[in-house]
C-alpha positions in Angstrom: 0.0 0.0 0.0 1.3 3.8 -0.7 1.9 6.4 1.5 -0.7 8.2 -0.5 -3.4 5.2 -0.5 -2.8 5.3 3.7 -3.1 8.9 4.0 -6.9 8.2 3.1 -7.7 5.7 5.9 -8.5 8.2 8.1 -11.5 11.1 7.9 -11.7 14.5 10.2 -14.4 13.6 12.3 -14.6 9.6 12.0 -13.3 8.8 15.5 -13.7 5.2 16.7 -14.9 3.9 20.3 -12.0 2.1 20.3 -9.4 5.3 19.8 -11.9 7.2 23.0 -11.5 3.9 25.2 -8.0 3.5 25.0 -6.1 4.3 28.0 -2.4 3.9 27.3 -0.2 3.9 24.2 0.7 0.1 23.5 3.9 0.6 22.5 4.6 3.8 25.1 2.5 3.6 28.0 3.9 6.7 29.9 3.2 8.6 27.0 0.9 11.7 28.0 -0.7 11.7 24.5 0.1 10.2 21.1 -0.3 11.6 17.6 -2.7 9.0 16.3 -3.0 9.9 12.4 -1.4 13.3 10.7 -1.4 14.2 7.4 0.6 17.2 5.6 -0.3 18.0 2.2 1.9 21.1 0.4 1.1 22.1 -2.8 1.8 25.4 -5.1 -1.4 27.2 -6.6 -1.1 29.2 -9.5 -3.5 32.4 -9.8 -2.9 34.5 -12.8 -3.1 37.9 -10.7 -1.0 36.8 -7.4 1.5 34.3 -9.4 2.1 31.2 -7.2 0.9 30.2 -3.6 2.7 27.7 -1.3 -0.7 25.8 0.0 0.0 23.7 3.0 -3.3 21.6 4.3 -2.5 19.9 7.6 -5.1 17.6 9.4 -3.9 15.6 12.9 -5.9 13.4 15.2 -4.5 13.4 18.9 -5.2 11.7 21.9 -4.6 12.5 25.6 -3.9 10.1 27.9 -3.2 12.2 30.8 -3.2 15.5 32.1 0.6 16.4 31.4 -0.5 16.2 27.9 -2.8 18.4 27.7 -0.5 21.3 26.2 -1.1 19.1 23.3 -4.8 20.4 22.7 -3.1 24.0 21.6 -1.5 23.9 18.6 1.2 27.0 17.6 1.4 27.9 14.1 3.9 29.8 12.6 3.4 32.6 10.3 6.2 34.5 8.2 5.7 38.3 7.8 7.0 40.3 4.9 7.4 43.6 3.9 4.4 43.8 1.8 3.1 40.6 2.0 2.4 37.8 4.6 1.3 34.3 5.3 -1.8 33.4 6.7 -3.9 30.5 8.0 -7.4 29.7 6.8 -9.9 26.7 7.4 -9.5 26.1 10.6 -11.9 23.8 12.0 -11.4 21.3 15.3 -13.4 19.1 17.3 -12.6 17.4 21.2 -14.1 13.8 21.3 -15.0 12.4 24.5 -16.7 8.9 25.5 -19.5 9.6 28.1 -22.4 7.9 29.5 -22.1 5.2 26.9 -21.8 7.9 24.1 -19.3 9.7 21.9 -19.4 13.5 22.2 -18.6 16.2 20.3 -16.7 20.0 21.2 -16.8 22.0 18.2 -13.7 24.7 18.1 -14.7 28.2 18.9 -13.8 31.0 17.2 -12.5 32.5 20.4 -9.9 29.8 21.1 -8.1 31.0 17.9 -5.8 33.6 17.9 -2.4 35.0 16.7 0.3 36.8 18.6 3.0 39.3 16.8 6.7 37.3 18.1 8.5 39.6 16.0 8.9 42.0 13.3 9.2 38.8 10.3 6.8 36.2 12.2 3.5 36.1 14.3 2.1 32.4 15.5 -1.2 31.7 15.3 -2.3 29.2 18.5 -5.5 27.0 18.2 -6.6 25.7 21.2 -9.4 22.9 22.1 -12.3 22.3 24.3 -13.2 20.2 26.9 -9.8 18.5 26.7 -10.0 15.3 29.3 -8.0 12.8 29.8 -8.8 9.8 27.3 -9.7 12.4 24.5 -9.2 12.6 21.1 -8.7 16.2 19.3 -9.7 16.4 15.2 -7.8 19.5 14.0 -7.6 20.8 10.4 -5.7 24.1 8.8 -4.0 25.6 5.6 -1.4 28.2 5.5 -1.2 30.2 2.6 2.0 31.6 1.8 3.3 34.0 -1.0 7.0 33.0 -0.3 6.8 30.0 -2.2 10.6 29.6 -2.3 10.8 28.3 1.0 9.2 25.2 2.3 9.0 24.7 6.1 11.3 21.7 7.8 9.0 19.0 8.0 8.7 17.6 11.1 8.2 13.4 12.2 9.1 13.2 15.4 8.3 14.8 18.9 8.0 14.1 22.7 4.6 11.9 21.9 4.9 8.7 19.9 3.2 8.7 16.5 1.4 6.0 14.9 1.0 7.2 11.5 2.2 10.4 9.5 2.1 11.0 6.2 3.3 13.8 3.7 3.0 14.8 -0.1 4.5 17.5 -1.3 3.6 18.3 -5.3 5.7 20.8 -6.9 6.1 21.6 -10.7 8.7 21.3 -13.0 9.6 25.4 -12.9 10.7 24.5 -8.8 13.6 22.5 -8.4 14.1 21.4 -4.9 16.9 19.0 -3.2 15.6 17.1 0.3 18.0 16.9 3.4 16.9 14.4 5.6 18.0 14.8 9.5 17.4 12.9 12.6 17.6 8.7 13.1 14.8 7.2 12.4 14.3 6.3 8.9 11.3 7.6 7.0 9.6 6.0 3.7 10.0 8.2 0.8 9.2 7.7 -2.7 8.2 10.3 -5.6 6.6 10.4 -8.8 5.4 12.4 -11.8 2.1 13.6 -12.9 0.9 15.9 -15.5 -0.7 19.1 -14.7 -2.6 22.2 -16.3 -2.7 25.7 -15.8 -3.9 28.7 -17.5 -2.2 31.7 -18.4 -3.9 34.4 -20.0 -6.5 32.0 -21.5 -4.0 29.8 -22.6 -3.7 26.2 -20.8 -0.2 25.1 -20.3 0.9 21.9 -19.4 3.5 21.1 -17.1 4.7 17.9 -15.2 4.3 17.7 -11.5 6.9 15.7 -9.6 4.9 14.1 -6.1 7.0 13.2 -2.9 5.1 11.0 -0.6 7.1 11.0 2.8 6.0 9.4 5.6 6.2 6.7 8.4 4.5 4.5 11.1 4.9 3.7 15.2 7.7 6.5 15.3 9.0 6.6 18.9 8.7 9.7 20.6 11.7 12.3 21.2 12.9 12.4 24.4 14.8 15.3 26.1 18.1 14.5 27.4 20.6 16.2 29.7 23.3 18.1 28.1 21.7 18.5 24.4 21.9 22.0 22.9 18.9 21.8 20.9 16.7 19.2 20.8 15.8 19.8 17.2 19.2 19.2 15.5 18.4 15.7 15.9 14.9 15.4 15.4 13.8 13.3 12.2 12.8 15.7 9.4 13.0 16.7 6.3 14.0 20.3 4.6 13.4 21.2 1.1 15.9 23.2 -0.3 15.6 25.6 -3.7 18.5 25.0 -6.0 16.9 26.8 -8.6 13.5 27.5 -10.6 12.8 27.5 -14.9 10.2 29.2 -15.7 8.9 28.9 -19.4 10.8 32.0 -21.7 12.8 33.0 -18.9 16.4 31.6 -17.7 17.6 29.2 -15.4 17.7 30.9 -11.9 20.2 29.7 -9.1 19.2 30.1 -5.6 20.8 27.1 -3.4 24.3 28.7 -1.7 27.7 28.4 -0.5 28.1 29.5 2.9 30.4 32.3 1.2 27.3 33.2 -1.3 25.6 34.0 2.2 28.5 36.1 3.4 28.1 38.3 0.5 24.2 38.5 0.0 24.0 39.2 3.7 26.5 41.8 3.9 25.1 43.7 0.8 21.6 44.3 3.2 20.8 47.7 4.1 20.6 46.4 7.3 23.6 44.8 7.6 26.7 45.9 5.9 25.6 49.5 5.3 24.9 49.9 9.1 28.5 49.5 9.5 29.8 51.8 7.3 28.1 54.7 9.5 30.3 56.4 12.1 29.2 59.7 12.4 26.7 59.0 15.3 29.8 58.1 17.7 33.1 59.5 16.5 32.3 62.1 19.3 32.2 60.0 22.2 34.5 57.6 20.2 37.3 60.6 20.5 37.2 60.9 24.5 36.9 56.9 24.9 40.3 56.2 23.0 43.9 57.7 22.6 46.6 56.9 20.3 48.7 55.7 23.2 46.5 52.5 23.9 47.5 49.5 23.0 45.1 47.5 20.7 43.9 46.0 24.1 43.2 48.7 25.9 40.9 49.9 22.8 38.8 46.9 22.4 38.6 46.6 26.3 37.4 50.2 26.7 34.9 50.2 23.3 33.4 46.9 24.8 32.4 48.6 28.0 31.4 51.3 26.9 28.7 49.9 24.6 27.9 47.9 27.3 27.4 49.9 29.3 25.5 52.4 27.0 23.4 49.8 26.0 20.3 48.0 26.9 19.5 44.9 24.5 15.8 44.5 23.8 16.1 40.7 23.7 15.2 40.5 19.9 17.6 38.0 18.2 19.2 38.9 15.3 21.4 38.8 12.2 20.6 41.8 10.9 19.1 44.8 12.3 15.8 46.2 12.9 15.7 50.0 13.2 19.2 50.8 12.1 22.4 51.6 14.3 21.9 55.2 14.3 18.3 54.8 16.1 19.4 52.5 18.5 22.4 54.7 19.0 20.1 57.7 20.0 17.8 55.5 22.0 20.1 53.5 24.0 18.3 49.8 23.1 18.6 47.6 20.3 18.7 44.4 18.7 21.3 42.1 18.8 22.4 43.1 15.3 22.1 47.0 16.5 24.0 46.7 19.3 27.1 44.1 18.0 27.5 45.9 14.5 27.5 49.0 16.2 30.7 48.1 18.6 32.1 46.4 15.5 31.6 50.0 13.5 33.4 52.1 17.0 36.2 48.6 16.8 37.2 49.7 13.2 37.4 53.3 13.5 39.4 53.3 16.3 42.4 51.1 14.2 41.6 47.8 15.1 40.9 45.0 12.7 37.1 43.7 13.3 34.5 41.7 11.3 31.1 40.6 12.4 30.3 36.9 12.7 27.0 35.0 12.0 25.7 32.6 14.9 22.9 30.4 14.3 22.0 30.3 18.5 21.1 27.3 20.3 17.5 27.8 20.0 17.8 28.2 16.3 19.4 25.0 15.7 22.3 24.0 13.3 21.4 24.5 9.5 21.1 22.4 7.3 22.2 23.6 4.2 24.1 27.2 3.3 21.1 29.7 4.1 21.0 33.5 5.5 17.7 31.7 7.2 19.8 29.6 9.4 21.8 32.7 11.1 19.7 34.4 13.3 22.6 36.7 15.5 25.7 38.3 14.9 28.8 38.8 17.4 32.2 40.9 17.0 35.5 39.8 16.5 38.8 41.1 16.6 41.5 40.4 15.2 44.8 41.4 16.9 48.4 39.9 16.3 46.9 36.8 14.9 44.5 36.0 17.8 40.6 36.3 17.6 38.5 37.9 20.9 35.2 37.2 20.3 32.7 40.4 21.8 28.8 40.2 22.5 27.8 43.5 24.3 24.0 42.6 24.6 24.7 41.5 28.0 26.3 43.6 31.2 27.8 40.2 32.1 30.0 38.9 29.4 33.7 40.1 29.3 36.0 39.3 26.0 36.0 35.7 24.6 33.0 35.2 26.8 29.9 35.0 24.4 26.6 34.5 25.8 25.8 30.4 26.4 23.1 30.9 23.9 25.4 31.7 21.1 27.9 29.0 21.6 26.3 26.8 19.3 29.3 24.7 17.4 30.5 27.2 15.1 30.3 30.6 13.9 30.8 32.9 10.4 33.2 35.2 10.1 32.3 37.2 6.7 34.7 40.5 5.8 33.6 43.1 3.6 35.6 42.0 0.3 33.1 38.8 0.6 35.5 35.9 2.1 34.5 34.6 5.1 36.5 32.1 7.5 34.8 29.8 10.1 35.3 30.0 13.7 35.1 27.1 16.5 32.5 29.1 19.2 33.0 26.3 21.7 35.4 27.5 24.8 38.4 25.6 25.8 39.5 27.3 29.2 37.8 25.7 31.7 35.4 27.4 33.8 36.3 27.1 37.2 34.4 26.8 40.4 36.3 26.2 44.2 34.4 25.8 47.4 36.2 25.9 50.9 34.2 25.1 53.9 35.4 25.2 57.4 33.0 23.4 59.5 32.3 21.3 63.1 29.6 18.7 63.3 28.0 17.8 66.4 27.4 14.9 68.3 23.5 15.5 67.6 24.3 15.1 63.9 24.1 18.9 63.3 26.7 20.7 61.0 27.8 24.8 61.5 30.6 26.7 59.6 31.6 28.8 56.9 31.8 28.5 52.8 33.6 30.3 50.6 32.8 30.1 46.9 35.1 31.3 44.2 33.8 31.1 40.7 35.3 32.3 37.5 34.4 32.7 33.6 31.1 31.2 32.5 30.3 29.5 36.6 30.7 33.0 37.4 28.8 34.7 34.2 25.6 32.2 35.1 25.9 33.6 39.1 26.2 36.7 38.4 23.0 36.2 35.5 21.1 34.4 38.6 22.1 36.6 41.0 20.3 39.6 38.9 17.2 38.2 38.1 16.5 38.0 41.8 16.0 40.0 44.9 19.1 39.2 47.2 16.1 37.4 49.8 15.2 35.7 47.0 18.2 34.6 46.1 19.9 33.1 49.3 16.7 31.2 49.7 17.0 29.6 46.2 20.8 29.2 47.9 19.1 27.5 51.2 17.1 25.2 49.2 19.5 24.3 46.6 22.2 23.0 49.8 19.5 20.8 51.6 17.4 23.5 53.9 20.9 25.3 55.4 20.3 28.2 57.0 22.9 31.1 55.8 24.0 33.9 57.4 26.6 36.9 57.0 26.4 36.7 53.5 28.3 38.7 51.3 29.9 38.7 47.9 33.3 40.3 46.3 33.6 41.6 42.4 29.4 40.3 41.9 29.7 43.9 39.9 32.8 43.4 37.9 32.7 40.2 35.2 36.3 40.7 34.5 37.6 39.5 37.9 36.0 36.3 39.6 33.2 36.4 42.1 33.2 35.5 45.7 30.6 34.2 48.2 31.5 33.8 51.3 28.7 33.0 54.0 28.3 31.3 57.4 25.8 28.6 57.8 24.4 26.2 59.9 22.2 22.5 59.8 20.5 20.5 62.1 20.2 16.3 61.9 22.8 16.8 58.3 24.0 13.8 59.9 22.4 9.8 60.5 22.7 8.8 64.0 22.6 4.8 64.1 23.2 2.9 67.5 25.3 5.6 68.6 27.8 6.1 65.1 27.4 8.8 63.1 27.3 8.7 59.2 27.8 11.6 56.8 28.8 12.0 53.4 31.7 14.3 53.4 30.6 16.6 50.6 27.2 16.9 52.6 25.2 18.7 50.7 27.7 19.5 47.8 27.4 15.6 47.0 26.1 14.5 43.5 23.4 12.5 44.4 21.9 11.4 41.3 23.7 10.4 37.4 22.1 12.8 34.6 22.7 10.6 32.4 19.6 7.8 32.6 19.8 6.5 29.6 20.9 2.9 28.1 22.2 4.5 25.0 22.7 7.8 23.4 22.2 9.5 20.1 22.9 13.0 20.5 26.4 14.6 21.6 26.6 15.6 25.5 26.7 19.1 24.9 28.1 20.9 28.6 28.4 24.3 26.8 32.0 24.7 28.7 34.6 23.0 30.3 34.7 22.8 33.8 36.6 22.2 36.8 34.8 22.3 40.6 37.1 21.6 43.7 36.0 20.9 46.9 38.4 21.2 50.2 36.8 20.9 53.4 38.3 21.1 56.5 35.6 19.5 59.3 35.7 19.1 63.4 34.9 15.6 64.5 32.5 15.9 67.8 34.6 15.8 70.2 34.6 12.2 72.4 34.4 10.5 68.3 37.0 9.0 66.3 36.7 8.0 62.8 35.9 4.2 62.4 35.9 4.2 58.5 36.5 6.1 55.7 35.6 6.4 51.8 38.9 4.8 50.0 40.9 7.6 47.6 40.2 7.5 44.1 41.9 8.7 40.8 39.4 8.0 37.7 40.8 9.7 34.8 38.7 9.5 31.8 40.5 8.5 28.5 41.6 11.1 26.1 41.7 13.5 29.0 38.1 14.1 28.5 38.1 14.6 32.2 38.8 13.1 36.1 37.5 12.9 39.6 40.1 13.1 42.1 38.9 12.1 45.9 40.8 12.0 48.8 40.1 12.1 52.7 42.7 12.4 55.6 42.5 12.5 59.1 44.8 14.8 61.3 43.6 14.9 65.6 40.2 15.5 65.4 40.0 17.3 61.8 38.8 15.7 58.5 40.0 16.8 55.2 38.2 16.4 52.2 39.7 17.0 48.5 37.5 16.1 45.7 38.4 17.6 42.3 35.9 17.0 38.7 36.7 17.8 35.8 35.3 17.7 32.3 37.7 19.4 29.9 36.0 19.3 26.4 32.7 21.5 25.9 31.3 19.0 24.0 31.8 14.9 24.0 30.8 12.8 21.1 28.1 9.9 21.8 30.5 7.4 21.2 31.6 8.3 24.3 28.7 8.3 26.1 28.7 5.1 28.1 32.4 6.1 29.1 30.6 9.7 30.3 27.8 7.8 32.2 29.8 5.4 34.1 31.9 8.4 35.2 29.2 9.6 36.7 28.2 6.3 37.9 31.4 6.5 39.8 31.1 10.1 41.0 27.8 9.7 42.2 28.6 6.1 43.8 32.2 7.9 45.7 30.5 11.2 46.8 27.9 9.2 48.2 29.7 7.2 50.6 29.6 7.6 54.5 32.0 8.5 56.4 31.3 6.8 59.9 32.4 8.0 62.9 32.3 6.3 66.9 32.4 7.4 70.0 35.6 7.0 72.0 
């Protein structure tokens, strides 16, 4: 049987007893729904006044099995904006089925549970939402979306964080179109394609063309499941992407459109909103002047540039690669996009002497593209150039210092593009580890209870996230995010050193207190001697592993504690010392404990010194943690004398 023949089986509205009456999915039965039946036809329309339309009709059939699915009964369509012309979504029409008293019942959609919301400038989403959504029911939805920019195809998607039972696509496009598929994810999808003829007419006269039809399409598709450490879900996520190559059109000549990622460079920096808004100085050499002197070293210029746009400027957390309201504006207004703000401190980088050039970033959010497309940038950051060594800038944030790009752009690798065209390619990922080092002086007693003091010294991207968390609360707030996070301590005498300055490293120091940290059984006491800095559980749950293990940074944390033993107790055992080095110094746990009188001293050092670890090594990364979790878990157990 076709893909096409299945893709009739099922009718919007035709719901069975049996689909209302089922309580689990039989192959997933924690699944919170399951995508029972969706079918995706795109197809290009030709009217002789508009030209061609890019006609997608989608129609899915969902089912809820429990209540943490029912975020499944909205459904979030995206809709592209131009400058004079826009998508837009018509025929909606949706029904909730529910089995009550012996009877299947029907929820019409309402025209108030339909609405779309402005995300940015170039898209809006419209979001459909269902009624009377219970668990065990079963949601009928169909939509089109018209769209003028029939160049572009949306990624079609197969696989999500619900199973699927059945999903099918045809995709019909003419002869004048031609399109090259990439394929992405791991599960294997059934694809075939064929040709039909077709008519249109043109000024009266019918044309006939040849229509090639791809039927794409698959059954029992697992569902998607988050993971620790992954970027971005959807770089992985089985799909398929039509590109444009090119398009023939009859008495007109061949047109190219697919691209190298150098075409991109150039196209994008010929935008008025892109390479034209760094050509413009005028706005700043004022305040440029009294910022910078000819006796600074190339250093001292890109350091005192940086924080001055940072400090100047407040980003408006729009993302990206080009800019909305120009330089200039954003200039005079003191807020901007990302493009705004980052071509603008690459424009004041250049005037000042210093050899600078944007770079494209496709964030983590965005995903890695597929193909060569300006599409698949979607922010820019600064770099400069100087005596052979790049320092990477984002001023968007108050937080970041040089070489210290925001964790959402880190995303594999970046564009450098220059103005003559050439463009180089730059590895985003950090190599210096991050590094994070907790001292605790402390003295249990023999009621189990724990008192002392912590200092915490973080630097780069531990102390870029403290400092981020640290502003997005009241200081209340925060220490009693800080109590709960370290097992219900209560802190006191908190303070902190350089929280204001991201070029030097950041400080907590705080005194602290615990009752019943420790188990008292038949008279020993038992503690694990990281207490509540112990890794308690793996993150990694998984038998095996697709994606990379993606920690954004390297890192080092170190742990030396210095602890009173009750006094009229002895130590009875100890935790052995370890030394597991992972191979091709990916990383290593170092643990040690010693006993001196009455004082314990614990040394643990982790380490993970590559940003991001293939899945091949991902059992190797697991039982590491295995281990860590297994050693830091330990008791130490102490007698009385």
């Amino acid at each position: 049987m076709t893909l096409t023949a299945q893709a009739q089986e099922v009718k919007f509205g035709k719901v069975t007893k049996e689909e209302l009456l089922e309580t689990t999915h039989p192959l997933e039965p924690d699944a919170k729904a399951a995508i029972l039946y969706k079918n995706q036809n795109v197809r290009f329309d030709y009217n002789v006044y508009k030209g061609w339309t890019l006609v997608t009709t989608v129609f899915q059939r969902i089912k809820i099995y429990q209540k943490t699915g029912f975020d499944w009964a909205t459904t979030l369509v995206p809709l592209y904006i131009g400058s004079s012309e826009s998508e837009r979504i018509s025929g909606i029409k949706g029904v909730t089925f529910n089995y009550e008293n012996n009877q299947i019942t029907e929820d019409n959609l309402k025209k108030e549970s339909i609405f779309e919301e402005k995300v940015n400038k170039y898209r809006k989403k419209a979001s459909i939402t269902q009624p009377n959504v219970k668990e065990g029911s079963v949601l009928d939805l169909e939509y089109q979306v018209f769209s003028p920019f029939f160049t572009s195809i949306d990624e079609l998607k197969y696989q999500f964080d619900i199973p699927v039972n059945q999903i099918n696509t045809t995709v019909s496009i003419p002869e004048y179109f031609m399109f090259k598929q990439h394929f992405k994810g791991f599960y294997q999808v059934k694809f075939d394609q064929h040709t039909e003829n077709q008519t249109i007419f043109i000024d009266g006269q019918r044309l006939s063309y040849l229509e090639t039809i791809y039927n794409i399409g698959g059954r029992q598709i697992p569902s998607m499941q988050d993971e620790s450490y992954v970027s971005n879900i959807d770089n992985y996520r089985t799909s398929v992407k039509f590109e444009l190559n090119g398009t023939r059109f009859p008495n007109n000549p061949y047109k190219l459109y697919n691209q190298t990622w150098e075409d991109v460079a150039k196209t994008i920096y010929k935008y008025d909103s892109f390479g034209e808004q760094l050509d413009k100085q005028s706005y700043f050499k004022s305040d440029l002047t009294q910022l910078i002197t000819n006796e600074m070293s190339a250093e001292e210029k890109a350091a005192k540039i940086f924080a001055f746009v940072q400090d100047k400027m407040t980003w408006n957390n729009y993302y990206g690669a080009t800019c909305n309201d120009g330089v200039l504006k954003a200039y005079k207004e003191n807020t901007g996009n990302v493009a705004e703000i980052n071509l603008m401190l690459t424009a004041m980088f250049r005037e000042s002497g210093l050899d600078a050039n944007p770079v494209l970033v496709s964030t983590r959010s965005n995903g890695i593209p597929l193909f060569p497309t300006i599409e698949g940038f979607d922010y820019v950051v600064s770099a400069v150039n100087i005596d052979g060594n790049i320092i990477l800038f984002d001023a968007t944030e108050k937080e970041t210092i040089p070489n210290l790009l925001p964790i959402r752009a880190l995303n594999w690798n970046g564009t450098l593009v220059r103005k003559d065209g050439t463009y180089s390619t730059l590895d985003l990922s950090p190599k210096r580890p991050s590094n994070k080092s907790i001292l605790m002086n402390a003295s249990l007693d023999e009621k189990g209870g724990i008192n002392g003091k912590i200092q915490i010294y973080q630097t780069d991207y531990v102390a870029y996230l403290f400092r981020r968390n640290l502003k997005s609360k009241e200081k209340e707030a925060y220490l009693e995010s800080l109590e709960n996070k370290y097992n219900g301590i209560e802190i006191s005498d908190y303070q902190t050193k350089d929280a204001e300055n991201p070029t030097k490293p950041v400080t907590e120091t705080f005194a602290f207190q615990k009752e019943d940290q420790c188990e008292i059984i038949d008279g020993k006491i038992y503690f694990s001697p990281l207490f509540f800095f112990a890794t308690n559980e793996n993150p990694f749950k998984m038998e095996a592993r697709e994606y990379p293990i993606d920690f954004a940074f390297p890192i080092s944390e170190s742990y030396r504690f210095s602890i009173s033993i009750p006094e009229g107790h002895q130590v009875e055992s100890l935790p052995e010392s370890v030394l597991y080095k992972l191979p091709d110094n990916m990383g290593e746990l170092r643990f040690s404990l010693a006993v001196s009188g009455n004082i314990l001293q614990v040394n643990v050092v982790e380490k993970i010194n590559s940003a991001i670890i293939s899945s091949i090594n991902y059992p190797i990364i697991k039982e590491f943690y295995n281990q860590l979790v297994l050693k830091e878990t330990e008791k130490v157990v102490l007698i009385k004398t």
